[in-house]
N, C-alpha and C positions, 0 to 999 in steps of 0.2 A: 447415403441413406437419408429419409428424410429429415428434416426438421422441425417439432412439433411444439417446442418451447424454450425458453428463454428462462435460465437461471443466475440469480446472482448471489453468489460467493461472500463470504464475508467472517469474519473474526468474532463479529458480537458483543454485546457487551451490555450490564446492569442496565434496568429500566427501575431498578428504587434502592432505598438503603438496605434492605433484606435480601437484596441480590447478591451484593460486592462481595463479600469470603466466597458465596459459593461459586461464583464467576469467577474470581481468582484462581479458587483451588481447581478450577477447570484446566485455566488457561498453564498453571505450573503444576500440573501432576505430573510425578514421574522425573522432575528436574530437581530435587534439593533446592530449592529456593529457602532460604530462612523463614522461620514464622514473621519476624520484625521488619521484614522485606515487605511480605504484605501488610501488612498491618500500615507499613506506612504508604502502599499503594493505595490502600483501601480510604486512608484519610485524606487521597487524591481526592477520589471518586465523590466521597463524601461531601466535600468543598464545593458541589458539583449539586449537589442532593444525591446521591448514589446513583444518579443519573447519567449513562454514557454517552454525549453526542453524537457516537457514532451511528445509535441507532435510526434517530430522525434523520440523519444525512443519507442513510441508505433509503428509508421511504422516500425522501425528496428525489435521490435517484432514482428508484424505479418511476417514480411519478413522471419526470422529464423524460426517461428513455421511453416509457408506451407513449408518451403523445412525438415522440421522436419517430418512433416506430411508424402511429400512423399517418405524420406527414410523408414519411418512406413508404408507404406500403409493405411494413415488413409485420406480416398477420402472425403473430405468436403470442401467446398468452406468457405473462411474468409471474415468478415465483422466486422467493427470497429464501435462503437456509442459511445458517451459522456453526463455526467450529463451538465457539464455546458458550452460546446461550440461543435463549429461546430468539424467535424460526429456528431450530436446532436442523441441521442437515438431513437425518433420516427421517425427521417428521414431516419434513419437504416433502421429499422422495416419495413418501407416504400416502400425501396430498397429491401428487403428480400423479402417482401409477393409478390412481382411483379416479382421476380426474383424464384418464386414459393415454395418457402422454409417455412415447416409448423413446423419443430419441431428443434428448436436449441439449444444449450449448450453454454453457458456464460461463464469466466471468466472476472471477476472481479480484476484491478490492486490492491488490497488488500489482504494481506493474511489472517486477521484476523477477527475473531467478531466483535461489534460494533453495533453502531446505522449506521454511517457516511459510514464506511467501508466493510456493510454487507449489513442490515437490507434495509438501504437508496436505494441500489441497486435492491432490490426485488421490492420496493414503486417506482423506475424509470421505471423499466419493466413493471410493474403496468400499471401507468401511460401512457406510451409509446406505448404497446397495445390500449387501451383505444383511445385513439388520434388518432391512425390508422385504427381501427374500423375494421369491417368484413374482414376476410381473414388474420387479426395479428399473426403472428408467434406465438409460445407457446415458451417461452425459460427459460429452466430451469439453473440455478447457478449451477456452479461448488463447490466442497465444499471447506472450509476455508483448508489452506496447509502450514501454518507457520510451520507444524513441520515434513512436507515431507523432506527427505535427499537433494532433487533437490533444494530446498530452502533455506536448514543449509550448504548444503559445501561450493556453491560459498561465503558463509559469514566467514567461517572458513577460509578457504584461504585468505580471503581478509582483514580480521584483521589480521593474519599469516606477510601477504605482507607487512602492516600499521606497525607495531611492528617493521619491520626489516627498515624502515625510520627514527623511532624514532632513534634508536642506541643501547647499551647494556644500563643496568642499569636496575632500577624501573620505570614500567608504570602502567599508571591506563588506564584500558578499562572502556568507555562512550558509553552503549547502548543507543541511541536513538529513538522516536518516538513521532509523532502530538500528543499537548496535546488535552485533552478535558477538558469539565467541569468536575467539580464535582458531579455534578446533573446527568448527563449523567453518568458519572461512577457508580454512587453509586444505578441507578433503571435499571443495565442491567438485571431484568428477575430473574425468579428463579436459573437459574446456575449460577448467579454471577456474576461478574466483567470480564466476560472473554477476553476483549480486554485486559486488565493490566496483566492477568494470563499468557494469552497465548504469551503476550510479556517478562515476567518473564522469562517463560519456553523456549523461544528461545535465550535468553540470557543467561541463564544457557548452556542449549547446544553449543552455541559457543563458550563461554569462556571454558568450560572443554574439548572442542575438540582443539581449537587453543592456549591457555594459561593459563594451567590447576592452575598454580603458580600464576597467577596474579589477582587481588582484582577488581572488576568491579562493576558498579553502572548502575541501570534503570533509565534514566534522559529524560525529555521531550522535545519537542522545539515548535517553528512553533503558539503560541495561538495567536487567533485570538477575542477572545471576550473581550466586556468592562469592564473597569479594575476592576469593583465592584463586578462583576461572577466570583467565584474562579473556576480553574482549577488545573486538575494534575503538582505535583511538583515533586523536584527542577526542576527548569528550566536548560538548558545545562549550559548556561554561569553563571547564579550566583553559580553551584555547580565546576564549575573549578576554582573560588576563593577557596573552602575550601579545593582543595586536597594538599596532602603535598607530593607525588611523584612529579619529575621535567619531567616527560614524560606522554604525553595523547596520546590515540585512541582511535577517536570516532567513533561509528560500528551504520546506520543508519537504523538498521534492521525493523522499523515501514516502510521502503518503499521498493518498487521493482526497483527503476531506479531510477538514478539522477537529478531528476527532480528540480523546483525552489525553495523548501523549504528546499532541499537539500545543492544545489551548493552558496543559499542561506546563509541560515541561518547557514550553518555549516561553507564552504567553507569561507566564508567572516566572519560572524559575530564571531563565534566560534573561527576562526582562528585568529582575530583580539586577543580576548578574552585572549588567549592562548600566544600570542606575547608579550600583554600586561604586563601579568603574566610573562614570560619568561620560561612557559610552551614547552618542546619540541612537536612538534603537528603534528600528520596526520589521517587526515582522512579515515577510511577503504570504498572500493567500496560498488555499490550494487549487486543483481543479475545479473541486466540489461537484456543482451541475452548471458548468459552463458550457454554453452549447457547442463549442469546438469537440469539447469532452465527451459531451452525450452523444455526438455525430461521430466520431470517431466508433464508439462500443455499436452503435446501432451498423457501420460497415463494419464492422470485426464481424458480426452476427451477419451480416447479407454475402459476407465473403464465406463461410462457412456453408451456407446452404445450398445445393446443389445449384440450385438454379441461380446462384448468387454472380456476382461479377468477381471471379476470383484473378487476380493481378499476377501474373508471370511473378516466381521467384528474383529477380533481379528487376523487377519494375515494383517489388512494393512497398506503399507508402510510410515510409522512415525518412528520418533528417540523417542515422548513423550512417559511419561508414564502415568497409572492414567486415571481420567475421562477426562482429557483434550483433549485427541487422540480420546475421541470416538465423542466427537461434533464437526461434520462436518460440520454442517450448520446452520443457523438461526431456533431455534423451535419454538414453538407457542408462548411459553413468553418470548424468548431471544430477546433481546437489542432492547426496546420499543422506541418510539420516546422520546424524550426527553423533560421536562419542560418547557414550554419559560416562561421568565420575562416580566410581563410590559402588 
C-alpha cells in the first residue's frame, strides 16, 4: 500500500509545573503506584521547571529527519503523537485523516521489544484509530532497530568520548536501561525475554567496538513500581557500590535522547552515587539527532515504502547475530500485556 506519511511515536511528557501529576497519573493509571512515588517523581520534574526534555528532543527530531528526508528524496509529510501527553496520539490521527493521509509509518522512540516499549505502542494506534473513528489513518510500526549501525555507532563513539573524561587507568562500562518487572520480563511470549536479550546484545556490540579491554555490566535504573513488585536488577547505584575499578561510564543505551530519566537519574543520582564513592564518572551521550541516527529512521521509512529499496531478509542491515536480528517486530505472542497485582 502506499505511503502517505511519516509518524513519530513517543511517550510524552510535561511542558510546565501544571503539567507533572497530570502526566504522571497518565503515565501510572491502572498500576498501583503509590501516591509518594509520584510525588517524588514529580520533584524530578520540577527540578527541571516541570519541564520534560523529552519534548524539545523529539521537535529536534523531527526537524533533522524532514531535512533528512529531503536530501533523500523521501516526500512525506511529519506528524508527532504521544502516549501520555499533548501531541496526544488520537489528536494526531485526527490531524492526519483531515489533513487526507490514509496509510502511515510510525516510528516508535524505542528501539527495542517489550510490553511498554513495543507492544504498548501497537495497543495506542489501536486505540487511537478507534477514537477517531471513520476515515483513521492505517499506521503501521517501524520495526525494533537496537542493532541497526545507525543506532550502535553514535553509542560507540559516545562511550569512546566518556572514557576519554574519565582519564587513563581501569574503567568499568555501565549499560543502562528502564527497569521492569519481573512479571513482565519473565511472560514476554514464546521468543523470550527479548527486551533483556536485545539489550545484552547492544551492549556487547558497544563495548567490543569502543573498549574491547574493558569489563562492563547490564545494570537497570528508572523503577517505577511498589516496593513489594520485584523488578529487573542491580539497579545502577547499588552495583556502583560493588565495582572495584576507581573509574565509571555509564552508556544509557535503553534510550534514544536525553530525556528525564536520563539527565535524571543518571546525571544527578548516579553521579552523586559515583562522587560519593569517589568513583571517577561520566556519563556517555545518546543518539539524540546524530546523523548516523537520523539516516538510519529515514531507510527504515524508504525500506517500508513500496517503492523503497527493501533488503533481502538475511542481507539486512544489523551488527547482531543469531535469531535476534531476524525479529523485527512485535509477533503474535511477543511481549503480552503484563500481570497486574491487586
Amino acid at each position: 500500500m502506499p505511503v502517505d506519511a511519516f509518524l513519530l511515536l513517543s511517550f510524552g511528557g510535561p511542558e510546565g509545573p501544571d503539567d507533572v501529576m497530570p502526566f504522571l497519573r497518565n503515565v501510572t493509571a491502572g498500576r498501583g503506584v503509590p501516591e509518594e512515588r509520584l510525588l517524588e517523581v514529580a520533584r524530578h520534574y520540577q527540578h527541571f521547571g516541570g519541564v520534560s526534555p523529552i519534548n524539545e528532543q523529539n521537535r529536534a527530531l523531527l526537524r533533522a529527519v524532514e531535512a533528512d528526508f529531503r536530501d533523500q528524496g523521501v516526500d512525506l509529510p511529519l506528524y508527532w503523537g504521544n502516549r501520555n501527553w499533548q501531541p496526544m496520539l488520537a489528536d494526531t490521527l485526527a490531524q492526519m485523516r483531515d489533513d487526507g493521509v490514509q496509510h502511515a509509518v510510525a516510528l516508535a522512540t524505542s528501539a527495542y521489544a517489550g510490553y511498554s516499549s513495543c507492544r504498548q505502542y501497537l495497543e495506542d494506534i489501536a486505540a487511537a484509530r478507534a477514537k477517531v473513528g471513520p476515515g483513521a489513518p492505517e499506521v503501521a510500526k517501524l520495526p525494533h532497530f537496537y542493532d541497526r549501525p545507525g543506532f550502535i555507532e553514535p553509542q560507540v563513539d559516545a562511550v569512546r568520548a566518556a572514557l576519554a573524561k574519565v582519564g587513563p587507568g581501569p574503567a568499568r562500562i555501565l549499560f543502562t536501561a528502564h527497569s521492569i518487572p519481573l512479571s513482565m520480563a519473565r511472560t514476554a511470549g514464546p521468543e523470550g525475554n527479548l527486551y533483556e536479550e536485545q539489550l545484552r546484545e547492544v551492549a556487547r556490540l558497544v563495548a567490543e567496538r569502543a573498549a574491547p579491554d574493558l569489563a562492563w555490566d547490564l545494570v537497570w535504573q528508572s523503577r517505577s513500581g511498589p516496593p513489594q513488585v520485584p523488578w529487573l536488577e542491580p539497579d545502577v547505584n547499588d552495583h556502583l557500590r560493588t565495582l572495584s575499578e576507581k573509574a565509571v561510564v555509564v552508556s544509557p543505551i535503553g534510550f534514544v535522547s536525553d530525556h528525564l530519566e536520563v539527565v535524571w537519574d543518571l546525571d544527578n543520582e548516579a553521579a552523586a552515587t559515583s562522587a560519593e564513592l569517589g568513583l571517577a564518572y561520566a556519563r556517555a551521550a545518546t543518539p539524540g539527532t546524530d546523523p548516523r541516527f537520523v539516516r538510519m529512521i529515514t531507510d527504515l521509512v524508504r525500506e517500508a515504502m513500496p517503492a523503497g529499496r527493501t533488503p533481502p531478509s538475511d542481507t539486512r542491515p544489523t551488527l547482531g547475530l543469531g535469531r535476534l536480528s531476524a525479529i523485527q517486530t512485535c509477533g503474535a505472542g511477543c511481549c503480552p500485556v503484563p500481570a497486574r497485582r491487586g
